[in-house]
Backbone of each chain as nested JSON, in Angstrom:
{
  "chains": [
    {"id": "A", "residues": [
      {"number": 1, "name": "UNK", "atoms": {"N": [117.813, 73.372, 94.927], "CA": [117.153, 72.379, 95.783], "C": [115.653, 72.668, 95.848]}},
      {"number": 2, "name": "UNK", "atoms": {"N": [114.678, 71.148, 96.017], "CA": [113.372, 71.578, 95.966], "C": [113.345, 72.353, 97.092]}},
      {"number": 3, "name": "UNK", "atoms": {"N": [112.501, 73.654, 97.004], "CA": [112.039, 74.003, 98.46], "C": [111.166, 72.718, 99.403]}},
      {"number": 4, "name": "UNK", "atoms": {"N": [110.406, 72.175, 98.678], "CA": [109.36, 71.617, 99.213], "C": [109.473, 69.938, 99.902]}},
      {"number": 5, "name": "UNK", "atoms": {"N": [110.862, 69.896, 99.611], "CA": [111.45, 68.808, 99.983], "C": [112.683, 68.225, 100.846]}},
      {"number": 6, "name": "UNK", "atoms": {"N": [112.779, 69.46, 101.78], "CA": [114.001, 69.227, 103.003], "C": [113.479, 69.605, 104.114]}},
      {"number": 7, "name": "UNK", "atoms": {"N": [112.583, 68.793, 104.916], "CA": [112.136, 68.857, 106.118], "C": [113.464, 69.211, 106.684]}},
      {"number": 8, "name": "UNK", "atoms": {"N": [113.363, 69.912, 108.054], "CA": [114.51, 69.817, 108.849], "C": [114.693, 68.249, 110.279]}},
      {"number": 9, "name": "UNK", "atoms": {"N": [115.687, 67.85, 110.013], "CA": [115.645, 67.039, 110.739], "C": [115.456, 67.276, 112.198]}},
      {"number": 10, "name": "UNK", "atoms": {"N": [114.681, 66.787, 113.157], "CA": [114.196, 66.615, 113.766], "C": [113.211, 67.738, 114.945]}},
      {"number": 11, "name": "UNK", "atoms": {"N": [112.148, 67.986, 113.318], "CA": [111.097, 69.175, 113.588], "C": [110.09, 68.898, 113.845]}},
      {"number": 12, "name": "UNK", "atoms": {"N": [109.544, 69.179, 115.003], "CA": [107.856, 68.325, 114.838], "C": [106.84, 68.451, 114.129]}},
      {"number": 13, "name": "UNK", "atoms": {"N": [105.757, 67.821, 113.951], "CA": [104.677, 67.936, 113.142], "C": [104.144, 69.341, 112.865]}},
      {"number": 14, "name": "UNK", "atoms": {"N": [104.39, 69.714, 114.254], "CA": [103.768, 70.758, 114.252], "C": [104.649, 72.196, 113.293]}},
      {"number": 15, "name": "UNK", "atoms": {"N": [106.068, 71.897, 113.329], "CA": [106.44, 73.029, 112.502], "C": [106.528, 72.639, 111.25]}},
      {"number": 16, "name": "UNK", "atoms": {"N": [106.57, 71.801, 110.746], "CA": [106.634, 71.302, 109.488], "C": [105.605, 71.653, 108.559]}},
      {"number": 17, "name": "UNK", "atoms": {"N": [104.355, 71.663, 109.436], "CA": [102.596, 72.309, 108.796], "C": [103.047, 74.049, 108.979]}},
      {"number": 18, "name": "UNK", "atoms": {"N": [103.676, 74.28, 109.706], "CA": [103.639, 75.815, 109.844], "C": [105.088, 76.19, 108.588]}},
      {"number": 19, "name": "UNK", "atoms": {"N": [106.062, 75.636, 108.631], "CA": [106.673, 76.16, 107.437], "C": [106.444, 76.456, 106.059]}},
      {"number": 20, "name": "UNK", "atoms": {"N": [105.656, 74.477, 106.071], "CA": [104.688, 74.972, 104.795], "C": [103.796, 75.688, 104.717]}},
      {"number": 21, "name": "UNK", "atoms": {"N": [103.122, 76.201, 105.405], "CA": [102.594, 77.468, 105.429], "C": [103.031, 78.817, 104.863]}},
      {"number": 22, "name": "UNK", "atoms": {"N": [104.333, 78.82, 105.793], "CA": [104.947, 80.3, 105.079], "C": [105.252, 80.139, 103.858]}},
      {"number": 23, "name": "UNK", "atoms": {"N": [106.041, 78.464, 103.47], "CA": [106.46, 78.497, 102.06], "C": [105.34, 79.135, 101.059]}},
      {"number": 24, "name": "UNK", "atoms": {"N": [104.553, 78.049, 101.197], "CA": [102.884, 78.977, 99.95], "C": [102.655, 80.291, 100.359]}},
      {"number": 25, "name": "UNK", "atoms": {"N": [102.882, 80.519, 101.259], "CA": [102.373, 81.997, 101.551], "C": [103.497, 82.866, 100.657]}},
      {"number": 26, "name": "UNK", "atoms": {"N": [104.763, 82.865, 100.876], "CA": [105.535, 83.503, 100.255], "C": [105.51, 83.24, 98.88]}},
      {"number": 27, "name": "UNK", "atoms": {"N": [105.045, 81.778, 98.689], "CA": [105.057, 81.916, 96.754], "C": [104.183, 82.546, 96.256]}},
      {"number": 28, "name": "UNK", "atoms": {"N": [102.645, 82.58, 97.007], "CA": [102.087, 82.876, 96.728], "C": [101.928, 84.935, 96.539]}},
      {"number": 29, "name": "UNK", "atoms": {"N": [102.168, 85.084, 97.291], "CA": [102.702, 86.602, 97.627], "C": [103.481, 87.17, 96.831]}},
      {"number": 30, "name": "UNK", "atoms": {"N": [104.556, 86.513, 96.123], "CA": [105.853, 86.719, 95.273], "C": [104.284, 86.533, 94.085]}},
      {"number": 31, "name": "UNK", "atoms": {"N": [103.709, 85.465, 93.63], "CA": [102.809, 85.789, 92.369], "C": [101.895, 86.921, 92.047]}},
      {"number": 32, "name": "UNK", "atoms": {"N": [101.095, 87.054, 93.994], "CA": [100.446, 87.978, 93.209], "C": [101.116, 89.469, 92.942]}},
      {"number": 33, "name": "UNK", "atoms": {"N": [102.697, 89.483, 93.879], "CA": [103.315, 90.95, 93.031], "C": [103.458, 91.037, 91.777]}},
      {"number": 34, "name": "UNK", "atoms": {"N": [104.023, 89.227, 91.427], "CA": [104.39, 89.746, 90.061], "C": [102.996, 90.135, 89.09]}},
      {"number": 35, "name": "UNK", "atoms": {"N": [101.926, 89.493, 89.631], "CA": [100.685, 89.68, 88.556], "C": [100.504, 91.535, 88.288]}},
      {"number": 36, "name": "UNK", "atoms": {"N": [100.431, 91.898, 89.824], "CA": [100.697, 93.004, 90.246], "C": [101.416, 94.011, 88.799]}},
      {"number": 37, "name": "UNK", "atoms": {"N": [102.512, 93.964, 89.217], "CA": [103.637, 94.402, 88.748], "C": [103.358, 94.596, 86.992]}},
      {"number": 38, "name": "UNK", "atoms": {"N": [103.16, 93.408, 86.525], "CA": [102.904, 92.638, 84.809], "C": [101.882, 93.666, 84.61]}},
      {"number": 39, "name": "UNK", "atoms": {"N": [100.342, 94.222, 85.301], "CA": [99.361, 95.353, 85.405], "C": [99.87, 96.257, 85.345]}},
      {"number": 40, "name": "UNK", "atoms": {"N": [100.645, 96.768, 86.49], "CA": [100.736, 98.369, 86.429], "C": [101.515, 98.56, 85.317]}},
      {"number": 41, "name": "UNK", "atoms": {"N": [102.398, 97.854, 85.203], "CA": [103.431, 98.293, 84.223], "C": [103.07, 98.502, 82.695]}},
      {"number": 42, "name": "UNK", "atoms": {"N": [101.982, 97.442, 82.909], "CA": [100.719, 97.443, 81.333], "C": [100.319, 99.361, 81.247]}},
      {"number": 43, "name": "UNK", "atoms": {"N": [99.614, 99.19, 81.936], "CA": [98.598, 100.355, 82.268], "C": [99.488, 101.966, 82.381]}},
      {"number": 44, "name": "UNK", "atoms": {"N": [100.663, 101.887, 83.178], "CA": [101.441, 103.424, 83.424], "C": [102.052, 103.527, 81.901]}},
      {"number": 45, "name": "UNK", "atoms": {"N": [103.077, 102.193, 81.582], "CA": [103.723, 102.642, 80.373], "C": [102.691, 102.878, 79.122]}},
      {"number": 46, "name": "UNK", "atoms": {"N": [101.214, 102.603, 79.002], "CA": [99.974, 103.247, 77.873], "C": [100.075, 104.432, 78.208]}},
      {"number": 47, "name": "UNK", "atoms": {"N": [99.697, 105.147, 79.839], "CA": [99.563, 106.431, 80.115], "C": [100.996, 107.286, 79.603]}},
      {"number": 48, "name": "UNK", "atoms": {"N": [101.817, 106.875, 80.146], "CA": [103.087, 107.855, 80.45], "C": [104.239, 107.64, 79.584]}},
      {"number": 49, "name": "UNK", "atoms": {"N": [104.26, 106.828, 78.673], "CA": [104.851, 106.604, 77.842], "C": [104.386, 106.728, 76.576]}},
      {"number": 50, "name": "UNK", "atoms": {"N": [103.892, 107.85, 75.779], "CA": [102.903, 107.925, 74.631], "C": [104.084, 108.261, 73.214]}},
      {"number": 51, "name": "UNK", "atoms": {"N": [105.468, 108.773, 73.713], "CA": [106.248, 108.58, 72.308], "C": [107.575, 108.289, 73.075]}},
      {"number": 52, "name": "UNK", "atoms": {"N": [107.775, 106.972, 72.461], "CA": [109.298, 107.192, 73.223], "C": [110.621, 107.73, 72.606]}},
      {"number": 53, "name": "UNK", "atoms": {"N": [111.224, 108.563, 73.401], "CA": [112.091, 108.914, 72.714], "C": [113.557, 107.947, 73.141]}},
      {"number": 54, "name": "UNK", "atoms": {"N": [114.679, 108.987, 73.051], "CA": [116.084, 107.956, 73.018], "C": [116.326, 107.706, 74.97]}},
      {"number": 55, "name": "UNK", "atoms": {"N": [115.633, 108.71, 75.56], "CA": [115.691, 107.899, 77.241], "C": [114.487, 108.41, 78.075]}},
      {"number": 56, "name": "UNK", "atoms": {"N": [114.426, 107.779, 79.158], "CA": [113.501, 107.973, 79.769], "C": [113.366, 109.203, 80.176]}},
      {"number": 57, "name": "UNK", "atoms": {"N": [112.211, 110.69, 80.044], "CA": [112.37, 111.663, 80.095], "C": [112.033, 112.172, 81.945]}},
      {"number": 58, "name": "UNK", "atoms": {"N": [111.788, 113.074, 82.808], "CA": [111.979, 113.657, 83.661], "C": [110.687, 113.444, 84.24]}},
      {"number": 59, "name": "UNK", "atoms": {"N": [109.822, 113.78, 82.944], "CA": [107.965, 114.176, 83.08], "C": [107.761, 112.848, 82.738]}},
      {"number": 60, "name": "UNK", "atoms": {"N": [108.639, 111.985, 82.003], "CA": [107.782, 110.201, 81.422], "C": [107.957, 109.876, 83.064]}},
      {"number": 61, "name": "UNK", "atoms": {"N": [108.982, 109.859, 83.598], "CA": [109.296, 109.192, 84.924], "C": [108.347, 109.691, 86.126]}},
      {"number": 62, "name": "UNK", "atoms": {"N": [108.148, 110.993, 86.384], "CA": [107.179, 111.249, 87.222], "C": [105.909, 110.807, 87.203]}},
      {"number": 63, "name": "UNK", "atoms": {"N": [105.302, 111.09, 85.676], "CA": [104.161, 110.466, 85.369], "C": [104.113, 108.718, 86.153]}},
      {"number": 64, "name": "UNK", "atoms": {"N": [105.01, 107.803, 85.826], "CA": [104.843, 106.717, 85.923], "C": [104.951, 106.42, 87.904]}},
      {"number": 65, "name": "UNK", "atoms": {"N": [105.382, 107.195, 88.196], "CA": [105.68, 107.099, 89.483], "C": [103.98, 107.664, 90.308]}},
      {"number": 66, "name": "UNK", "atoms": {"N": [103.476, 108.944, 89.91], "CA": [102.147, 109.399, 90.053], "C": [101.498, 107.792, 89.582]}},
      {"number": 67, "name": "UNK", "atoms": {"N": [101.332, 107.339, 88.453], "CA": [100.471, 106.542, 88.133], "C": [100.585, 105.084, 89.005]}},
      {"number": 68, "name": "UNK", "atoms": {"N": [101.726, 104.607, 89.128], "CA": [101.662, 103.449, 90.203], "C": [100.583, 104.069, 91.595]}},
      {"number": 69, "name": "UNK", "atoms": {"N": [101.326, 105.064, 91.964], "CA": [100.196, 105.653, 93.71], "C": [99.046, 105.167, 93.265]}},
      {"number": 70, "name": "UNK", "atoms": {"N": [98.439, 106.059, 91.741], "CA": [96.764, 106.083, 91.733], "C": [96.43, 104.307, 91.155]}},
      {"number": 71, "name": "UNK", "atoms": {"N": [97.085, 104.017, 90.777], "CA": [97.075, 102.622, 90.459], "C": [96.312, 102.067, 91.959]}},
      {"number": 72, "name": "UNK", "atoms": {"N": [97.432, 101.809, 92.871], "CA": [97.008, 101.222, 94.057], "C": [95.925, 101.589, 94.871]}},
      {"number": 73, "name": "UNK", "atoms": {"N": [96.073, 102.93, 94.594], "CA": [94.923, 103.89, 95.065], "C": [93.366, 103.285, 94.671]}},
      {"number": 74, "name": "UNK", "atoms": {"N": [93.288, 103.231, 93.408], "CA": [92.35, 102.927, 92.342], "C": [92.154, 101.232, 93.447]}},
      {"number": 75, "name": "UNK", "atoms": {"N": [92.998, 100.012, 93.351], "CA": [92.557, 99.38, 93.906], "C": [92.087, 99.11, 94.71]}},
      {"number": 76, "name": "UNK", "atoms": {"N": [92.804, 100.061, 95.908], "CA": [91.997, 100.056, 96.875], "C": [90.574, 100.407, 97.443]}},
      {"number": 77, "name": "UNK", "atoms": {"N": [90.198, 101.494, 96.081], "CA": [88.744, 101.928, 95.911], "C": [87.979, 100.939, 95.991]}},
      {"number": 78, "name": "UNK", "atoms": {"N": [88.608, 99.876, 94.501], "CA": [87.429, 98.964, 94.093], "C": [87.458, 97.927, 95.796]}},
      {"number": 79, "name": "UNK", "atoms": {"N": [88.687, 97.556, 96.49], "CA": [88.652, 96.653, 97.147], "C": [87.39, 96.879, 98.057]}},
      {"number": 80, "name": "UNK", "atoms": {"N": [87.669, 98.417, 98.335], "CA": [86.745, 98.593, 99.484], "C": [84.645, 98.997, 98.843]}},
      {"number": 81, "name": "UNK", "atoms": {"N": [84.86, 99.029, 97.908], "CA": [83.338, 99.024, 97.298], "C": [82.727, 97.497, 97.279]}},
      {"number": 82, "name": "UNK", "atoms": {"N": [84.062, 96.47, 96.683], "CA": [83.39, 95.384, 96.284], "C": [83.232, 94.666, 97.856]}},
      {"number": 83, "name": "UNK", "atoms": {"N": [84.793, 94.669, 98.751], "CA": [84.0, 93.737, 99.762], "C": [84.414, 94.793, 101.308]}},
      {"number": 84, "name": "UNK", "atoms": {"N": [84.326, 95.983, 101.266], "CA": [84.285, 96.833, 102.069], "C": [85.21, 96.77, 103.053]}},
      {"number": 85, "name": "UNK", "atoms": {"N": [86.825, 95.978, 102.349], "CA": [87.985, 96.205, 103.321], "C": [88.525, 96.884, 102.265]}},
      {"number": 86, "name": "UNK", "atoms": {"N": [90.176, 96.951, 102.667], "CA": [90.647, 97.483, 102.017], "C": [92.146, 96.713, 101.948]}},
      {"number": 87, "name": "UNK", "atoms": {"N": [92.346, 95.725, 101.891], "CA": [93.296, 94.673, 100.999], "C": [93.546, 94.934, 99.585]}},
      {"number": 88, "name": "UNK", "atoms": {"N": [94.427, 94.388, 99.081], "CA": [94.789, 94.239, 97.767], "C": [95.487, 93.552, 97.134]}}
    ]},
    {"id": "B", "residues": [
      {"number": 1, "name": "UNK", "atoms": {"N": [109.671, 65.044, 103.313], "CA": [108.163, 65.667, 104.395], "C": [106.728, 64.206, 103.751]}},
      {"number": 2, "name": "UNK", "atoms": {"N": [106.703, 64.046, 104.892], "CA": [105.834, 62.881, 105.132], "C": [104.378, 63.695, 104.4]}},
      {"number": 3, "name": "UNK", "atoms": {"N": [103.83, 62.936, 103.563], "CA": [102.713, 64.004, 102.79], "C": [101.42, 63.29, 102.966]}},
      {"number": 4, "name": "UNK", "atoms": {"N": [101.629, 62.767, 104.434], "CA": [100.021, 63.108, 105.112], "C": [99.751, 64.223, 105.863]}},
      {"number": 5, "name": "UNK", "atoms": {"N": [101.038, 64.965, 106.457], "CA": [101.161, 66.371, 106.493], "C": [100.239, 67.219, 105.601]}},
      {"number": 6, "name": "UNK", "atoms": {"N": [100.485, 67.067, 104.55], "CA": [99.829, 67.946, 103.384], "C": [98.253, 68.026, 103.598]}},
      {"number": 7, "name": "UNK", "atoms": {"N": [97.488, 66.984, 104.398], "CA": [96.188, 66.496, 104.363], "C": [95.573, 66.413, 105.356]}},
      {"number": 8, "name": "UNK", "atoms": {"N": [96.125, 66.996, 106.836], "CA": [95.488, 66.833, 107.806], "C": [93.957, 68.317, 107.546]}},
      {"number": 9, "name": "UNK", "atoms": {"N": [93.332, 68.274, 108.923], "CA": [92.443, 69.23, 109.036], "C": [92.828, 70.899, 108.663]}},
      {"number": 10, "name": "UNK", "atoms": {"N": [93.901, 70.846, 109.767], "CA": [94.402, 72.27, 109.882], "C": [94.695, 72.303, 108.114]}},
      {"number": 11, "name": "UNK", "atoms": {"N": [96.122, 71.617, 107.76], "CA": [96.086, 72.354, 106.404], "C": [95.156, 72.329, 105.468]}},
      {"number": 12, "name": "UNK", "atoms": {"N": [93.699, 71.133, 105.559], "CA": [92.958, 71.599, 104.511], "C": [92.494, 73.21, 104.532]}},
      {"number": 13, "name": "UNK", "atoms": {"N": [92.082, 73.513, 105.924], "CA": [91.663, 75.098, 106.367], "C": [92.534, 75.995, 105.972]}},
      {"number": 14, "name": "UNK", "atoms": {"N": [93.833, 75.995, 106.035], "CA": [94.611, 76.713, 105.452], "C": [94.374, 76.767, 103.78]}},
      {"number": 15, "name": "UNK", "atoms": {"N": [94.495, 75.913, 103.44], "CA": [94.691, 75.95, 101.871], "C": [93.021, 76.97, 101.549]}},
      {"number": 16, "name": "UNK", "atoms": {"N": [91.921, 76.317, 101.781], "CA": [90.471, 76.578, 102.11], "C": [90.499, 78.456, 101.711]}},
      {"number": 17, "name": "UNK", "atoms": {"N": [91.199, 78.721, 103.318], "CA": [91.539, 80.156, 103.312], "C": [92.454, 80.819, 102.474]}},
      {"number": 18, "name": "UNK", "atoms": {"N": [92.818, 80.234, 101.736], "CA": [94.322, 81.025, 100.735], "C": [93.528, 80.949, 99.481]}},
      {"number": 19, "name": "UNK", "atoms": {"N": [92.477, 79.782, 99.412], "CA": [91.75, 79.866, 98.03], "C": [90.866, 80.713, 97.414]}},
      {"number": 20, "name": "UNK", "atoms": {"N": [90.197, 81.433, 99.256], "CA": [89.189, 82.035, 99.43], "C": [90.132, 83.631, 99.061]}},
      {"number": 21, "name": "UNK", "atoms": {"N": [90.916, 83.707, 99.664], "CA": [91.766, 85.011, 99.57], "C": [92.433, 85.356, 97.884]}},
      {"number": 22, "name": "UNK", "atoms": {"N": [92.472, 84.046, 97.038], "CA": [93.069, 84.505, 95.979], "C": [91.922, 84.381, 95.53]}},
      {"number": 23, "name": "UNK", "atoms": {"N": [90.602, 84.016, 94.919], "CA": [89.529, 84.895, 94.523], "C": [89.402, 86.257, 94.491]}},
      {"number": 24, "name": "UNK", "atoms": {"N": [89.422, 86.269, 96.081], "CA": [89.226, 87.941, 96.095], "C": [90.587, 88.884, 95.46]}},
      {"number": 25, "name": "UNK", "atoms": {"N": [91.291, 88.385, 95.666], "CA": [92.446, 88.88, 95.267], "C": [92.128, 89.224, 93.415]}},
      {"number": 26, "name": "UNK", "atoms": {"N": [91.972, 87.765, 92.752], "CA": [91.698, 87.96, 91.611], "C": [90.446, 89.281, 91.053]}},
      {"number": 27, "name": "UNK", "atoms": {"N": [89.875, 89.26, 91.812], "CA": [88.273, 89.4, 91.398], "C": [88.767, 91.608, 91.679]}},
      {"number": 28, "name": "UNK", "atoms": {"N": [89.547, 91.895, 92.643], "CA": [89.804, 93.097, 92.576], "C": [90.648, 93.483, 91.469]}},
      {"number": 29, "name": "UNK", "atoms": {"N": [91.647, 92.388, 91.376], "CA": [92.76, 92.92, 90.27], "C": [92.317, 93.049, 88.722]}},
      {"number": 30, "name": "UNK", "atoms": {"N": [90.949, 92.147, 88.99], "CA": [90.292, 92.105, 87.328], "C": [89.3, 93.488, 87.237]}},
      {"number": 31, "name": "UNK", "atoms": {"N": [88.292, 93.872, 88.435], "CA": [87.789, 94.942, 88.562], "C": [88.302, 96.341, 88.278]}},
      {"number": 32, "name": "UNK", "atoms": {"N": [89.731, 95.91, 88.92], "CA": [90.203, 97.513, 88.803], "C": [90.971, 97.622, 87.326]}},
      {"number": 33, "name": "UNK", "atoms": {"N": [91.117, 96.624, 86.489], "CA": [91.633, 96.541, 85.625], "C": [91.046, 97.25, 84.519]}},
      {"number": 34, "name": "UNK", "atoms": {"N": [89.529, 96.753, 84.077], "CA": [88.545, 97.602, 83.793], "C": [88.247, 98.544, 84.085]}},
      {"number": 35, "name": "UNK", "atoms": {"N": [87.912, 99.231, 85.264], "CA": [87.643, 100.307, 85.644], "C": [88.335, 101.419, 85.372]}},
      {"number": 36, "name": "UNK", "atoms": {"N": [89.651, 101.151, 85.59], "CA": [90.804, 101.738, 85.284], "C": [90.7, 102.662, 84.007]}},
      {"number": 37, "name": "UNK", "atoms": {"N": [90.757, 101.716, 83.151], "CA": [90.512, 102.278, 81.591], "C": [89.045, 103.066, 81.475]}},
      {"number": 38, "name": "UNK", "atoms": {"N": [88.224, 102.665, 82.402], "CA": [86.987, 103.603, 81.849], "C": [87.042, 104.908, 83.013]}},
      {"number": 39, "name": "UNK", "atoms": {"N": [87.584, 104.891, 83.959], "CA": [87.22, 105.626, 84.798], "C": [88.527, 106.728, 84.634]}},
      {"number": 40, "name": "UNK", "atoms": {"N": [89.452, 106.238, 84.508], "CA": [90.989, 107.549, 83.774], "C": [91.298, 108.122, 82.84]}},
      {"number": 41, "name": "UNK", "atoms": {"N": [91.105, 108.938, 82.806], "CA": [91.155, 109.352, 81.331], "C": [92.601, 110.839, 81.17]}},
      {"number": 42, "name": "UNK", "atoms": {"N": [93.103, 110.651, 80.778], "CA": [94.191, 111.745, 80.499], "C": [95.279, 110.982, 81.684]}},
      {"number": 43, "name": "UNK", "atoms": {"N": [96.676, 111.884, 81.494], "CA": [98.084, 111.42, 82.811], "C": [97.537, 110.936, 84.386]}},
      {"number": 44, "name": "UNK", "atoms": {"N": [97.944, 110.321, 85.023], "CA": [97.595, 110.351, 86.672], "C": [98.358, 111.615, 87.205]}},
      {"number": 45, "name": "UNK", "atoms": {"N": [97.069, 112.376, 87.837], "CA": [97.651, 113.233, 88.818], "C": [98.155, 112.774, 90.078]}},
      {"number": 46, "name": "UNK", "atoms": {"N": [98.441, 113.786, 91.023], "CA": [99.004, 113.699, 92.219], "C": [97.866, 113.326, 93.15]}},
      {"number": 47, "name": "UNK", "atoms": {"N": [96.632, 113.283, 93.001], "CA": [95.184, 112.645, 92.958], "C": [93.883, 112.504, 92.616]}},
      {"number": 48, "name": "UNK", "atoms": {"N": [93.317, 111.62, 92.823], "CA": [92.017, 111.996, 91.893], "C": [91.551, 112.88, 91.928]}},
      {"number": 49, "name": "UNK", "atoms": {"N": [90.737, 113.183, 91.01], "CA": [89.666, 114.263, 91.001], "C": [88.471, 113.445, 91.516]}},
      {"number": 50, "name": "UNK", "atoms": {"N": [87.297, 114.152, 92.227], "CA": [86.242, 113.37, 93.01], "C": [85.527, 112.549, 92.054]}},
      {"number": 51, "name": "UNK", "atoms": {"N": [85.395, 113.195, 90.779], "CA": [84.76, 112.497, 89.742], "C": [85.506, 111.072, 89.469]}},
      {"number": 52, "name": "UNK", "atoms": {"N": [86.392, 111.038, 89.441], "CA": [87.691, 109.94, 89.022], "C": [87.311, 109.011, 90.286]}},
      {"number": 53, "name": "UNK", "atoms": {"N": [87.372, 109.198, 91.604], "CA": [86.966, 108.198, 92.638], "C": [85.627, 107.578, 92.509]}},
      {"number": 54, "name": "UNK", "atoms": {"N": [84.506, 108.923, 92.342], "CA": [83.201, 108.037, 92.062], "C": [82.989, 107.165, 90.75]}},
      {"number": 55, "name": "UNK", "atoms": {"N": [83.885, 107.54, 90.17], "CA": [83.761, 106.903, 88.967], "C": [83.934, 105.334, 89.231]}},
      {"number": 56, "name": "UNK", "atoms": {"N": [84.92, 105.223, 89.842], "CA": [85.419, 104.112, 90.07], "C": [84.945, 103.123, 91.245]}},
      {"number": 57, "name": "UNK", "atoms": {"N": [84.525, 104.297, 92.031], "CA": [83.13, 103.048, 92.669], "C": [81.798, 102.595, 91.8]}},
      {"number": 58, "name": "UNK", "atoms": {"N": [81.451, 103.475, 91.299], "CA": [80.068, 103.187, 90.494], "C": [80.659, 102.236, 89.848]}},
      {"number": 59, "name": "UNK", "atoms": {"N": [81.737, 101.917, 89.258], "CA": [82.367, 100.958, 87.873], "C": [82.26, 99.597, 88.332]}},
      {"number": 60, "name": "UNK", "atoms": {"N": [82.554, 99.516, 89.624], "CA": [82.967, 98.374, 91.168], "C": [81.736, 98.077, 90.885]}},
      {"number": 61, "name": "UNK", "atoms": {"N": [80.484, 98.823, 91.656], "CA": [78.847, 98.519, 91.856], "C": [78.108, 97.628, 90.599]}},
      {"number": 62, "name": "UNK", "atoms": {"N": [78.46, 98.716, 89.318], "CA": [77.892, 98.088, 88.251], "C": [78.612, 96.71, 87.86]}},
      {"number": 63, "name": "UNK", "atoms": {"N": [79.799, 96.529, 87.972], "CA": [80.315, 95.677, 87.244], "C": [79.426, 94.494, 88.412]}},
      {"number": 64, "name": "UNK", "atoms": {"N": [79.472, 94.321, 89.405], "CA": [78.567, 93.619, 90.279], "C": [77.489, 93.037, 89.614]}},
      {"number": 65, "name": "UNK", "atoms": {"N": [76.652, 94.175, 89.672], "CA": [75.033, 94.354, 88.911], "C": [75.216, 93.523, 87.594]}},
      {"number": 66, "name": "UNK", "atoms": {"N": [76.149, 93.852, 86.725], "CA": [76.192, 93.376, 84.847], "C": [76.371, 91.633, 85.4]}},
      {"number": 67, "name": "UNK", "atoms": {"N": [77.26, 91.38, 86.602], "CA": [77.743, 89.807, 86.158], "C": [76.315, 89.331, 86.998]}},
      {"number": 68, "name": "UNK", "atoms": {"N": [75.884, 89.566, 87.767], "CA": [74.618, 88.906, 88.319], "C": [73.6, 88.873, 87.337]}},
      {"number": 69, "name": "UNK", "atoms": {"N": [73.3, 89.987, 86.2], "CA": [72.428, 90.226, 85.489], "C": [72.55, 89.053, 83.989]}},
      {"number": 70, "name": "UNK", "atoms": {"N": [74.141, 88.977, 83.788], "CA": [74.422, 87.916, 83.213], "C": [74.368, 86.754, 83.566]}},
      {"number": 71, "name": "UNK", "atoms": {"N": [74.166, 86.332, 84.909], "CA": [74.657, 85.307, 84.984], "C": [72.813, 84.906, 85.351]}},
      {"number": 72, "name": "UNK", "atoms": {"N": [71.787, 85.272, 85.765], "CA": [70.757, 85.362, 85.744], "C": [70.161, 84.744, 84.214]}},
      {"number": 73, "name": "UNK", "atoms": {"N": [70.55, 85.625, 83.254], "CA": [70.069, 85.647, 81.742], "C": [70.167, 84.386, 81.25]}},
      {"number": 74, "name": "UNK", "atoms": {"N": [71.677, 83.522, 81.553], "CA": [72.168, 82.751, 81.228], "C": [71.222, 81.508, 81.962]}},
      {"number": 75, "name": "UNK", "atoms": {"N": [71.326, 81.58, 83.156], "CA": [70.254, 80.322, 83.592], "C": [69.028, 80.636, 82.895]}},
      {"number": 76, "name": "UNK", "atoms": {"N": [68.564, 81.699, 83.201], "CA": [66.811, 81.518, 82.289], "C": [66.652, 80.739, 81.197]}},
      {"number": 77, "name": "UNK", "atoms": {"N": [68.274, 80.734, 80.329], "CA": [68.344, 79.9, 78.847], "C": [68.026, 78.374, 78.749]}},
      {"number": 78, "name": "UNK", "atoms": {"N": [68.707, 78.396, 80.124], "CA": [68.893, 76.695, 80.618], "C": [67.782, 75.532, 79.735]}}
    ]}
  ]
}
């Protein structure tokens, strides 16, 4: 079913602007994890994954787990240099 | 859903503010994207080294400085 297309019957104006609200908010939120996500996963598996062998090793897995933290970490640097909060 | 809803005041401000927020949103995720690669070099430790943090502010600052400096160059062409 469309999300964007089953008002609830008999909701006022006023919640109807506020649902759609959350709706974009949550799609939007769900995108930027996945953009999120599509990055780190770029970036840890270059670092921490340099030969793969037949499974994921002990030290590949820690590495990637260290590298997500400094990942976010890292963003939060730039967040707070470029506009001096710290969002992300 | 009646889609003059979609168009009153309040939600233009909303939308306004979500547009304003995914800029910034973009504009960090592209920063640190770059930076990243110039400012890390070898596995991630358990945390930076101080060099590795300043690195990555200076990367933030300059990258600032390069797009104003470009984008400057570019009008002068006009």
């Amino acid at each position: 079913m469309d999300s964007f297309s089953s008002p609830s019957p008999g909701s006022s104006q006023q919640m109807s602007a506020q649902e759609l609200k959350n709706k974009l908010q949550s799609q939007l939120a769900l995108e930027y994890a996945q953009q999120f996500l599509e990055t780190v996963r770029g970036k840890c598996f270059e670092k921490c994954i340099t030969k793969p062998g037949s499974s994921l090793s002990g030290s590949e897995s820690s590495c990637i787990s260290r590298c997500v933290d400094r990942y976010i970490e890292a963003t939060g640097i730039i967040s707070k240099t470029l506009f001096g909060g710290s969002q992300h | 859903m009646d889609l003059s809803e979609l168009n009153t005041p309040e939600m233009q401000r909303f939308y306004s503010e979500e547009q304003q927020k995914a800029v910034v949103t973009e504009m960090v995720a592209k920063v640190t994207n770059e930076c990243w690669d110039k400012c890390i070099s070898g596995t991630p430790g358990n945390k930076f080294s101080s060099g590795e943090a300043s690195c990555l502010s200076n990367c933030a600052q300059r990258f600032v400085e390069t797009n104003m400096l470009i984008w400057k160059k570019l009008q002068s062409m006009q």
